[in-house]
Backbone bond lengths (Angstrom), bond angles and torsions (degrees), N, CA, C in turn:
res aa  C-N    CA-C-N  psi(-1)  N-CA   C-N-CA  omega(-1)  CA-C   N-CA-C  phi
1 X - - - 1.465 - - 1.514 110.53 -
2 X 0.959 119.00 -48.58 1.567 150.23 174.89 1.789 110.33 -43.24
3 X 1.515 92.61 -42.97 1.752 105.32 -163.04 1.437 87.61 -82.41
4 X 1.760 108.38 -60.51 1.662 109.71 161.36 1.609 129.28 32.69
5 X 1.592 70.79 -91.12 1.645 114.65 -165.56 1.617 101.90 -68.91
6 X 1.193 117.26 -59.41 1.817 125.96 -179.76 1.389 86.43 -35.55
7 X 1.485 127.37 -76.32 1.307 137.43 -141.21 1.631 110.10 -72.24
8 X 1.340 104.90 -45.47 1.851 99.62 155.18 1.377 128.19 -61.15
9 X 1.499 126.82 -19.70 1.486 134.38 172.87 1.241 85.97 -81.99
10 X 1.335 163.27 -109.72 1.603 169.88 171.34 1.639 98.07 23.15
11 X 0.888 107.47 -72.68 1.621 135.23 176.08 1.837 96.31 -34.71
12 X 1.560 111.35 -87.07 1.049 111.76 177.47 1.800 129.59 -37.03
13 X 1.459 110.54 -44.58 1.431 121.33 165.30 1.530 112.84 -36.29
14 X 1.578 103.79 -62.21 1.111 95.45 -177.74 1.247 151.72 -59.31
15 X 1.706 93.38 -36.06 1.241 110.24 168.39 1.415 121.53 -67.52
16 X 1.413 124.73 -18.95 1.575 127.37 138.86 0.800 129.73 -42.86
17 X 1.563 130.90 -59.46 0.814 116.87 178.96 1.655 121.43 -84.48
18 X 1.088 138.69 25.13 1.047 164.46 156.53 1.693 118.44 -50.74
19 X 1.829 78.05 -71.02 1.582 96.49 156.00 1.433 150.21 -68.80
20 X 1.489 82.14 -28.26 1.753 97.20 170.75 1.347 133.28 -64.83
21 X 1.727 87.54 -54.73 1.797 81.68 165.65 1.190 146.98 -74.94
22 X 1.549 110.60 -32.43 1.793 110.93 151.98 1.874 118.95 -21.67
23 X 1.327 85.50 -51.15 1.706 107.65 -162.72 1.765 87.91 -64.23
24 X 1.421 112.04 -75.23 1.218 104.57 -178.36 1.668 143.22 -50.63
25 X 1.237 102.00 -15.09 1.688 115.49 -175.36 1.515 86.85 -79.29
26 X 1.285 113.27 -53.61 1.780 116.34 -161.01 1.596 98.40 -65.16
27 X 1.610 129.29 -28.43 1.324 124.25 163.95 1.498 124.03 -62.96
28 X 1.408 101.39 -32.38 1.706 91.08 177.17 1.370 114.09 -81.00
29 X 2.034 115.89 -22.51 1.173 82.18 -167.65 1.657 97.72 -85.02
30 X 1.150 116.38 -35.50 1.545 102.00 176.14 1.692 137.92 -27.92
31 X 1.812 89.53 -34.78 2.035 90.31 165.73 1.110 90.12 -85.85
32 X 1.736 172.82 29.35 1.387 136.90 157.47 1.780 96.22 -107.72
33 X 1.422 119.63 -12.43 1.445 120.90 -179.06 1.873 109.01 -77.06
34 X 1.790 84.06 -26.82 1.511 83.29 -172.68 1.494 112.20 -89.13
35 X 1.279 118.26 -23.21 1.355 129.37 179.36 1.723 102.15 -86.59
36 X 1.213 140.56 -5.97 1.307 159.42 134.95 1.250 115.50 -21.96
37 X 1.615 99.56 -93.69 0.980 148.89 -167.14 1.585 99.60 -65.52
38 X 1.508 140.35 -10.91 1.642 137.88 -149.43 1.805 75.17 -124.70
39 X 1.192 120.38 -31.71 1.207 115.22 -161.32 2.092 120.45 -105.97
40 X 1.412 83.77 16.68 1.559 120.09 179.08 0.943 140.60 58.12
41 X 1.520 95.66 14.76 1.927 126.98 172.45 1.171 99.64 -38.72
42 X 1.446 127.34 -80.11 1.318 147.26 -138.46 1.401 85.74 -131.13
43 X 1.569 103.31 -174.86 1.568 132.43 176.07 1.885 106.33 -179.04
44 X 1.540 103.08 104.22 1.294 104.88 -162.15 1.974 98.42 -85.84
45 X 0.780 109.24 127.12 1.616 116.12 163.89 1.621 92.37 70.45
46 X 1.598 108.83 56.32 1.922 92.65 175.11 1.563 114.16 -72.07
47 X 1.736 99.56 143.45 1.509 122.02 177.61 1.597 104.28 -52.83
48 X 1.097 117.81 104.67 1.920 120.69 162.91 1.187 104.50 -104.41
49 X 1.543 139.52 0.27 1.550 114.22 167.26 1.158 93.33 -151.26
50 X 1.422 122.74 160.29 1.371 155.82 177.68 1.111 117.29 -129.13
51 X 1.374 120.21 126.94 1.838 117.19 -164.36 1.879 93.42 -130.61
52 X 0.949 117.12 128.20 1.036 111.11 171.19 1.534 102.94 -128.96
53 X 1.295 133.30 138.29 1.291 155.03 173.45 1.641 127.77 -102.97
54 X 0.907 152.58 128.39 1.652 164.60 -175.68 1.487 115.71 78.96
55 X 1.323 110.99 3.97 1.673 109.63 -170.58 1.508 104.53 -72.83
56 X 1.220 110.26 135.69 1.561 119.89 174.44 1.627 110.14 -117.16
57 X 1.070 105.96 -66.62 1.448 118.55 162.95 1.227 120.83 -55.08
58 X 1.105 126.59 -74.63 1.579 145.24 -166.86 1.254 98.36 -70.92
59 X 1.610 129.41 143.59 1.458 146.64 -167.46 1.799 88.24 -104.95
60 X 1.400 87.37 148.72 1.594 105.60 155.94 0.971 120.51 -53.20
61 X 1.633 132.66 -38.25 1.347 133.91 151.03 1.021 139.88 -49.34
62 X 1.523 115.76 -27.37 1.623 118.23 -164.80 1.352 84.19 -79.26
63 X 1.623 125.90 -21.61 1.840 121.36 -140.34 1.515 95.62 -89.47
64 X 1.544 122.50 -23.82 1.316 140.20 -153.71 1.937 98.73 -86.57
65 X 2.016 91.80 -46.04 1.511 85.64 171.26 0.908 133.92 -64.71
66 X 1.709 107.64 -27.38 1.315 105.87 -150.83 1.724 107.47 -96.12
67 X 1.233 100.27 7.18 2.284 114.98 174.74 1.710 88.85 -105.89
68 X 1.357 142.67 -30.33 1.115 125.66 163.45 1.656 89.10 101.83
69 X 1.312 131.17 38.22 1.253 133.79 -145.26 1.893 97.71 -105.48
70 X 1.377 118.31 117.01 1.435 123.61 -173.15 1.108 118.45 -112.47
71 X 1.835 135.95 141.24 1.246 119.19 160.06 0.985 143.02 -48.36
72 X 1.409 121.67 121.84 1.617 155.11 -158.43 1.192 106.01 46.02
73 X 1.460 103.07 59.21 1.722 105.22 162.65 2.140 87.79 -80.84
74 X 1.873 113.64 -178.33 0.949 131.00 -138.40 1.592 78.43 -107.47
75 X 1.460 108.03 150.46 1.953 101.26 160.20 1.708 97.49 -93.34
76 X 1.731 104.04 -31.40 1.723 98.63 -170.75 1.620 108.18 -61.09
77 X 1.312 112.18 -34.41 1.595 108.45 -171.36 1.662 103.31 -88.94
78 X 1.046 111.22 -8.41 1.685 116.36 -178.59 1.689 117.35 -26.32
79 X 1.016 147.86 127.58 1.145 116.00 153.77 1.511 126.11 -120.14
80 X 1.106 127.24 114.45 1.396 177.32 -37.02 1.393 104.78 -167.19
81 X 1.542 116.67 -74.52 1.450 144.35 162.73 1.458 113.28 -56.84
82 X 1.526 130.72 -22.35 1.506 137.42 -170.39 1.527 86.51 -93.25
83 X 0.890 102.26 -46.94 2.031 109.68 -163.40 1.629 102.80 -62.45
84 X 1.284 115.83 -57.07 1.496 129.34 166.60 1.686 112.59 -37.03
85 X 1.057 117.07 -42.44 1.866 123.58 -165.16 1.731 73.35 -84.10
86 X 1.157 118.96 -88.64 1.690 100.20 -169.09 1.177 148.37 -42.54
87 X 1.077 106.52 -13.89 1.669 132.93 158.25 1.934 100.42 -67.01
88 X 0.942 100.57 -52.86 1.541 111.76 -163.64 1.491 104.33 -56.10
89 X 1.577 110.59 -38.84 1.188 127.30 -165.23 1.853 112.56 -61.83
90 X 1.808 103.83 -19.98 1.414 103.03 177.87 1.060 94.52 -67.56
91 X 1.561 128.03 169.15 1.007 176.37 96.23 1.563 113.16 -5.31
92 X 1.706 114.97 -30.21 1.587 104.80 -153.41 1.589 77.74 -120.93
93 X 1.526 145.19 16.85 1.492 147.06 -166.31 1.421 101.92 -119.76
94 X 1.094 111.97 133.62 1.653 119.00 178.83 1.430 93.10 -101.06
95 X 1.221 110.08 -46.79 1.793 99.14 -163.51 1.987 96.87 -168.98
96 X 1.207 96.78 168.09 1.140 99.08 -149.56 2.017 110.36 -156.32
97 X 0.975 113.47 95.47 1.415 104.52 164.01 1.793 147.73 -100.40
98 X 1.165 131.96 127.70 1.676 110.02 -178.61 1.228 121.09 -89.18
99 X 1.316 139.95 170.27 1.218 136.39 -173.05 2.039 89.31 -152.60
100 X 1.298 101.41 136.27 1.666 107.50 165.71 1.471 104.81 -117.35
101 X 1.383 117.46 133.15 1.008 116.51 -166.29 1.779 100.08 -145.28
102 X 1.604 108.06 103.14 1.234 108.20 -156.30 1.188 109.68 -93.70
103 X 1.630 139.88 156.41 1.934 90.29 20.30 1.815 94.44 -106.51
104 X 0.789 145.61 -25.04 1.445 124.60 166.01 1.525 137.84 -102.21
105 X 1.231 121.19 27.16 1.360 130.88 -154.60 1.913 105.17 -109.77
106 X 0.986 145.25 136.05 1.510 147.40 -179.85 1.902 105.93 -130.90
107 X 1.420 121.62 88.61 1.569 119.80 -173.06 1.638 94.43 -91.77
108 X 1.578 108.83 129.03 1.705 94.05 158.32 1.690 74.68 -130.11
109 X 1.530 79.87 165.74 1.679 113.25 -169.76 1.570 103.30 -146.15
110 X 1.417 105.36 107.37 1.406 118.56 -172.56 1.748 127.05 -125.28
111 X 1.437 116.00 105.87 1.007 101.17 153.72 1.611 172.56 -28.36
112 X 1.021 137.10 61.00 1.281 124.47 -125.52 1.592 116.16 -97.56
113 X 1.473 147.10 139.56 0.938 139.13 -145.37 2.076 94.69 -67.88
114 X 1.430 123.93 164.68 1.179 118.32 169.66 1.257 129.97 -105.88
115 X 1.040 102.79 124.92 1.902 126.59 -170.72 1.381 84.71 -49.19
116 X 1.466 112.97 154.52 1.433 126.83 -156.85 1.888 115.28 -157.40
117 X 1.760 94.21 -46.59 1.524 90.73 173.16 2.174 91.30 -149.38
118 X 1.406 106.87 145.11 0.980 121.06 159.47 1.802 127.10 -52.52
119 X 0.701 160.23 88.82 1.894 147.66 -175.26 1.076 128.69 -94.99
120 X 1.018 135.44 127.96 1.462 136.40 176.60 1.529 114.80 -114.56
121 X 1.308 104.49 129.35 1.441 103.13 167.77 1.949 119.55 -143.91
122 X 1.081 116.77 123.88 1.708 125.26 -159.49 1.799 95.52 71.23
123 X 0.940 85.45 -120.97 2.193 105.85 -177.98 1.370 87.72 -100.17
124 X 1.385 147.52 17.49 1.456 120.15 174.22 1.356 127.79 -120.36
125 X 1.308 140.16 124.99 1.361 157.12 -147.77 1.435 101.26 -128.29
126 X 1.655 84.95 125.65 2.024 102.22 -171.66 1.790 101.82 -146.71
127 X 0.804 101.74 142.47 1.997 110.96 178.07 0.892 91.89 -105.32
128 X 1.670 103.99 134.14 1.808 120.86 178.49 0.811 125.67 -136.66
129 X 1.489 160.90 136.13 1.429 157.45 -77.24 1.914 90.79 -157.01
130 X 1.579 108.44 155.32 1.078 93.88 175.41 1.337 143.68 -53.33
131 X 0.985 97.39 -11.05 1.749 113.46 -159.33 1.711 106.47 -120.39
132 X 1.603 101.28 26.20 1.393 117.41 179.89 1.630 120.95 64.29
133 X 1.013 119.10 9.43 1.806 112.87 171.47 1.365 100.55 -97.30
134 X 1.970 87.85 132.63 1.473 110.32 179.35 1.378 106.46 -64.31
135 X 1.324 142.45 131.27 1.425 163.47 -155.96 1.897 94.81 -110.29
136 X 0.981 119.85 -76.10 1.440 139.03 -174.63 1.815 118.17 -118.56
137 X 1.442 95.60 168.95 1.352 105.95 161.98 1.831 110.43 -118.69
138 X 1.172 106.24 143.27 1.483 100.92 168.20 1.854 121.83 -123.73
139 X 0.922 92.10 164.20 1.858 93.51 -158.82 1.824 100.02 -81.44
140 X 1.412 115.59 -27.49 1.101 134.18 -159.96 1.538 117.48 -158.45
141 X 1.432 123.30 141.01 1.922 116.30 -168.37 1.592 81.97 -90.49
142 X 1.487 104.96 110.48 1.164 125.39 178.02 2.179 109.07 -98.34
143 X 1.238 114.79 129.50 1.081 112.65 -153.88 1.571 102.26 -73.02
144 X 1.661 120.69 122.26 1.017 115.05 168.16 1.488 115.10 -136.15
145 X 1.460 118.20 -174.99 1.359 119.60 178.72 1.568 130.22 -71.11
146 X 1.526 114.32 34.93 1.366 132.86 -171.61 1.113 103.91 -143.42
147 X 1.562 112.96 147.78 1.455 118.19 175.91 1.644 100.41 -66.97
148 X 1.660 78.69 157.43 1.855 95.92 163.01 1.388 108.86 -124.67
149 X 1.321 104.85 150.66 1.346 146.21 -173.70 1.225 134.23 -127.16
150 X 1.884 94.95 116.21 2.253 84.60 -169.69 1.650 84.75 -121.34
151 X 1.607 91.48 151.91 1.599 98.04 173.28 1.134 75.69 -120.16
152 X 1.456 109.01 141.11 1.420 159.34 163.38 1.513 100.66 -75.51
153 X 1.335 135.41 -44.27 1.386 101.31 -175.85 1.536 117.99 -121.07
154 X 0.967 126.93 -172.85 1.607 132.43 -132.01 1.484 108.56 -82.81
155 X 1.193 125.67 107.32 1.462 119.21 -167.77 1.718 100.52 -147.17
156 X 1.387 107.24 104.35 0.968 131.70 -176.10 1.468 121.00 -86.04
157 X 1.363 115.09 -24.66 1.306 131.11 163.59 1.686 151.09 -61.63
158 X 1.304 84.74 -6.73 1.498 120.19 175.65 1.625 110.58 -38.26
159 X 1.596 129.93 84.39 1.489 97.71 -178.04 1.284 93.70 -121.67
160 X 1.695 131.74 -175.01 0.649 150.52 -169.86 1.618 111.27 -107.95
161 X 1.829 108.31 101.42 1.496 137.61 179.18 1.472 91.18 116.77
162 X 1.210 154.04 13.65 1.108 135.59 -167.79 1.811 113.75 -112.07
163 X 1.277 134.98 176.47 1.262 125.88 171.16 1.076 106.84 -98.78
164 X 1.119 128.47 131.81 1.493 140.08 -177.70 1.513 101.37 -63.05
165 X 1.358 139.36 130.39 1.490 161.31 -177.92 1.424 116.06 -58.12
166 X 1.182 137.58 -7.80 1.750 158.04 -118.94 1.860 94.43 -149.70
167 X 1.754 101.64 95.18 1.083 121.51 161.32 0.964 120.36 -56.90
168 X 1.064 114.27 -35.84 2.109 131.72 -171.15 1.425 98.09 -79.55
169 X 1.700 129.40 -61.37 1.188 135.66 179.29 1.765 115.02 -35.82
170 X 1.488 110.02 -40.44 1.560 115.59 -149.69 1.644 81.16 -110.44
171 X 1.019 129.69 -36.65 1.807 109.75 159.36 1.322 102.90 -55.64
172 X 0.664 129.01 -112.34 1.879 131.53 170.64 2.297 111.54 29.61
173 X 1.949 89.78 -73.35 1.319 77.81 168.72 1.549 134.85 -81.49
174 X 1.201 96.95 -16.96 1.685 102.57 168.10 1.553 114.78 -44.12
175 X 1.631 112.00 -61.33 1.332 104.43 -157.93 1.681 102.77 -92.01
176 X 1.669 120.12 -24.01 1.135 94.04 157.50 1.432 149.27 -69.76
177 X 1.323 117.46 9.42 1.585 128.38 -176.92 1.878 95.73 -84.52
178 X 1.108 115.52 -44.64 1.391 126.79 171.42 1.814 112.72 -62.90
179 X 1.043 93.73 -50.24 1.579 93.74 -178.17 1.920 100.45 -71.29
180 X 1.183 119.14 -46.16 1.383 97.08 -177.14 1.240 124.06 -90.49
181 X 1.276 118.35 -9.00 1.628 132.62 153.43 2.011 101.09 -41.44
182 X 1.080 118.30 -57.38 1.321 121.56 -153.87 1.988 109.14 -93.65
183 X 1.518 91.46 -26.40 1.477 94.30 174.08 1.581 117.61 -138.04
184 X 1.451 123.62 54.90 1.722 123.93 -166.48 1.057 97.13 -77.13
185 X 1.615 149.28 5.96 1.266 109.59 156.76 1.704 128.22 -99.58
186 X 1.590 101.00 14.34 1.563 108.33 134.62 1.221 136.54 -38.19
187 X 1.288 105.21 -48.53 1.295 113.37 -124.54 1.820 83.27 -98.50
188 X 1.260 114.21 6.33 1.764 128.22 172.64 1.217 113.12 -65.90
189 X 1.659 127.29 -22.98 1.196 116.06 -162.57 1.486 85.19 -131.91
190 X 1.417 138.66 27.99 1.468 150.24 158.57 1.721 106.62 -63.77
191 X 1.021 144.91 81.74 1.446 131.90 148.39 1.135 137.77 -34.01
192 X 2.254 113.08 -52.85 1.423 98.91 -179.86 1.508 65.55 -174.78
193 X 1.329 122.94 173.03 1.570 135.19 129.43 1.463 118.46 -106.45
194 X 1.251 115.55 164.27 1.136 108.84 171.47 1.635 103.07 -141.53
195 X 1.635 104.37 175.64 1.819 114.87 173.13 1.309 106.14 -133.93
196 X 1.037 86.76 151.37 1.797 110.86 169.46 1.170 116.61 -149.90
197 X 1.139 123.63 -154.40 1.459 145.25 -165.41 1.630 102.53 -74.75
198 X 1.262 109.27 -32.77 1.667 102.21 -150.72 2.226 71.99 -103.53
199 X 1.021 124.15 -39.59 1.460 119.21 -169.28 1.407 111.83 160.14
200 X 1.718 113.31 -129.95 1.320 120.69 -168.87 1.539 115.29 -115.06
201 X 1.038 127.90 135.64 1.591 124.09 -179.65 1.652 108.53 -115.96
202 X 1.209 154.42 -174.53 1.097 166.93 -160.49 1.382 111.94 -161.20
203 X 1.337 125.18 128.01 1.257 103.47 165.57 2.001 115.16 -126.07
204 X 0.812 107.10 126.60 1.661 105.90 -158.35 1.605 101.17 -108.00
205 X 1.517 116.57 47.80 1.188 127.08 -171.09 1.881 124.36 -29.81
206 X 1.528 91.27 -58.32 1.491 107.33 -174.97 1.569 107.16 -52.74
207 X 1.183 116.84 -23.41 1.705 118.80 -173.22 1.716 105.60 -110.52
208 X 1.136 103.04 -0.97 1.393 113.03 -177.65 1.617 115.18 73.77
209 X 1.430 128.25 62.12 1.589 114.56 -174.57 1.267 107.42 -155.34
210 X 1.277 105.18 134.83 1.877 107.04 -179.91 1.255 106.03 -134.41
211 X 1.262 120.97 101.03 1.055 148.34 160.72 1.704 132.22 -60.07
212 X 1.292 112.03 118.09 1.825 91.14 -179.69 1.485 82.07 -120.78
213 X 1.809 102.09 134.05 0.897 128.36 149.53 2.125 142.34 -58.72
214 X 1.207 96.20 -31.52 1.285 101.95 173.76 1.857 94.94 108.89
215 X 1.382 98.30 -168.66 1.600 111.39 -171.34 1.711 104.09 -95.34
216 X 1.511 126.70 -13.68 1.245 135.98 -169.62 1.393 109.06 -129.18
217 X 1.249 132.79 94.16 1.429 165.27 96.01 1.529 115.53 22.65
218 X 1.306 136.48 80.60 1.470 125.44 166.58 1.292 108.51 -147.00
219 X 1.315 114.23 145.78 1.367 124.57 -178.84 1.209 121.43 -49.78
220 X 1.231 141.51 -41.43 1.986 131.90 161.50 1.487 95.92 -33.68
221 X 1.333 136.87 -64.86 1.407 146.69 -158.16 1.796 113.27 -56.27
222 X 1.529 98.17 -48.64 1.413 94.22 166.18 1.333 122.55 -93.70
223 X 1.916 126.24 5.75 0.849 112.56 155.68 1.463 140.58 -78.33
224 X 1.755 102.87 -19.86 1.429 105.57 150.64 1.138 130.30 -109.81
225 X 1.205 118.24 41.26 1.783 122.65 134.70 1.139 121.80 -90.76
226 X 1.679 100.40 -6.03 1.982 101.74 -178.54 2.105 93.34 -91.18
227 X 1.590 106.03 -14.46 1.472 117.79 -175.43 1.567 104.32 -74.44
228 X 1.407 96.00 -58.36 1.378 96.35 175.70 1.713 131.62 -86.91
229 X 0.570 120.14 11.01 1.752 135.27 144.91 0.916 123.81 -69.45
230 X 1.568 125.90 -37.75 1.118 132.49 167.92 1.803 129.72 -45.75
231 X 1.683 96.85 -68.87 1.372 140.79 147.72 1.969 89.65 -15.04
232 X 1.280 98.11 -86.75 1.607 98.49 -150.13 1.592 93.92 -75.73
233 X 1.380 150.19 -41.02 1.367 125.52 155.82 1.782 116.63 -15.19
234 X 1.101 86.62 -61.27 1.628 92.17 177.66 1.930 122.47 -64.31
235 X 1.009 88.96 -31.79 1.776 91.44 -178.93 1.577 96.83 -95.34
236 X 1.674 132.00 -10.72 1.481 129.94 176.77 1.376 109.09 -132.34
237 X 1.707 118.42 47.20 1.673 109.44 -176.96 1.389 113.02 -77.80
238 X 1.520 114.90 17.34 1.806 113.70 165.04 1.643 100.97 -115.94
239 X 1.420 112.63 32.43 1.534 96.58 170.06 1.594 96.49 -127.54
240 X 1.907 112.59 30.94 1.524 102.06 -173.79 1.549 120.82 -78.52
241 X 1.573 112.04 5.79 1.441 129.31 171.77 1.764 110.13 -78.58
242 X 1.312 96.82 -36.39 1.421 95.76 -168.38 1.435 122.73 124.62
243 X 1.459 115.57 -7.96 1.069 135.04 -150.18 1.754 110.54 -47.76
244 X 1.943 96.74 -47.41 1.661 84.88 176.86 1.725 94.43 -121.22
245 X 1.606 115.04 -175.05 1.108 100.79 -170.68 1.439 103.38 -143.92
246 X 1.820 106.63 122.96 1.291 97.13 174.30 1.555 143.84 -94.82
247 X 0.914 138.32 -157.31 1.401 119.30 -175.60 1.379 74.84 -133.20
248 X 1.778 102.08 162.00 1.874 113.22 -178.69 1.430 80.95 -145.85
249 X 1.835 133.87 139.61 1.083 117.47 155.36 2.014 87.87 -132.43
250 X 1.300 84.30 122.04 1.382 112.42 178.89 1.306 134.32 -108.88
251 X 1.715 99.01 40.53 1.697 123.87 -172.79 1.445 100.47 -96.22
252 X 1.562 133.70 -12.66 1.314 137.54 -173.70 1.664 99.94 -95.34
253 X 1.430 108.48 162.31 1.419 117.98 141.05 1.705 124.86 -39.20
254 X 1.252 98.80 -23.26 1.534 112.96 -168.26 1.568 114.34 -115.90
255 X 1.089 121.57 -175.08 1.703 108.30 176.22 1.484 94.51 -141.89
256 X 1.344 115.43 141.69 1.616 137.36 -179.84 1.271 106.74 -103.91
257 X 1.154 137.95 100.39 1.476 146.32 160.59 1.592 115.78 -96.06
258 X 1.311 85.60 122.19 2.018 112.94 -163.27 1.104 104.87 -131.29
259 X 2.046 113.21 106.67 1.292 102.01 161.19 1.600 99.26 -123.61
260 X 1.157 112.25 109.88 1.281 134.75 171.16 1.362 100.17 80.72
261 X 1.476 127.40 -124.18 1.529 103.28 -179.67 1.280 119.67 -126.07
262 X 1.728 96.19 52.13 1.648 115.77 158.98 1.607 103.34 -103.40
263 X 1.319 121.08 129.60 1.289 137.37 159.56 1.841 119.61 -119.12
264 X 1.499 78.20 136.37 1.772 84.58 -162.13 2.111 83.35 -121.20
265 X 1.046 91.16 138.38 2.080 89.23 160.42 1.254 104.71 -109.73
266 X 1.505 118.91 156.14 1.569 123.46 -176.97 1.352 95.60 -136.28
């Protein structure tokens, strides 16, 4: 029974070690390929393509800088999870996955935060994310399915991944993502808003109406300017060209409607 047992422990050893050393030879040579290969002898399985998927904003390039990614670095020594945290680290990335796909292939597939309102500031045009980080630059306010937005005053700081500095601005897109989520076919006769010094204005060109909102932005406020627009469509359905133009200042509890130098409050 005794001898048995020796001879099944013997047995078992071996078959450890069986396993072990395969495992281990392929470990050493893997640290001398990598210590090789770090030292620019070699380069085992070098990266020749980069695939990147969902980027709208962000260039294939920025994605390349921003993993620190070099010719004939390794895909086997790649690391995958390091590249991901730096990716993560933009500002303009919601989420982000890698894929190695050997022997020379590198896929990331990235989420990207969603463009929300167009901006302009001097001659310069940038798409910005809800939560105010510039996403892009644009050459021109190219017409898209997001409001636009000009700040009027001097903001030099504008960079690209950063949050725009403009308390007033990021109230603004906050509550309009909600407000036009719940009512976009408003948002048809929306032209642009803009800021300044005194706050936010509206301009609702096609119906003829420019509205200033004030410095404080909340949804009751634009729900009755979507109330009262209504109202005066109806009491002005021959001014749907634009023909005359009223002023709305909608900094009160109340609203002041001024066309020229008749003022009515509602």
């Amino acid at each position: 029974m005794i001898e048995q047992s020796r001879k099944d422990a013997l047995k078992t050893k071996k078959v450890v070690r069986l396993i072990l050393t395969p495992l281990i030879c392929v470990l050493i040579v893997l640290m001398f390929l990598r210590l090789w290969s770090g030292a620019g002898s070699i380069s085992i399985f070098p990266i020749k393509q980069v695939q990147v998927f969902g980027n709208s904003s962000i260039t294939r390039g920025e994605i390349i800088g921003i993993i620190g990614l070099e010719t004939g670095d390794s895909l086997l020594f790649f690391n995958r999870k390091h590249a991901m945290e730096l990716m993560r680290r933009d500002a303009r990335i919601r989420s982000v996955e890698v894929v190695k796909l050997y022997p020379d292939t590198l896929r990331i597939f990235i989420t990207e935060k969603e463009r929300v309102a167009v901006l302009g500031s001097g001659r310069k045009y940038y798409l910005v994310s809800g939560d105010g980080i510039v996403l892009s630059a644009m050459e021109e306010p190219a017409k898209l399915d997001v409001p636009f937005i000009t700040l009027s005053l001097e903001n030099d700081d504008i960079k690209i991944g950063n949050r725009v500095d403009n308390p007033v601005l990021l109230n603004l897109l906050e509550e309009v993502q909600i407000f036009r989520r719940d009512y976009p076919e408003f948002f048809h006769f929306v032209d642009h808003f803009s800021i300044d010094e005194s706050g936010v204005s509206v301009s609702l060109e096609e119906a003829g109406y420019r509205v200033y909102l004030g410095s404080n932005i909340t949804e009751d406020k634009l729900k009755r300017l979507r109330a009262l627009f209504i109202v005066l469509q109806t009491i002005h359905p021959d001014n749907s060209s634009g023909k005359r133009v009223f002023e709305i200042d909608f900094s009160f509890s109340y609203a002041a409607v001024r066309e020229g130098d008749l003022r009515n409050e509602l």
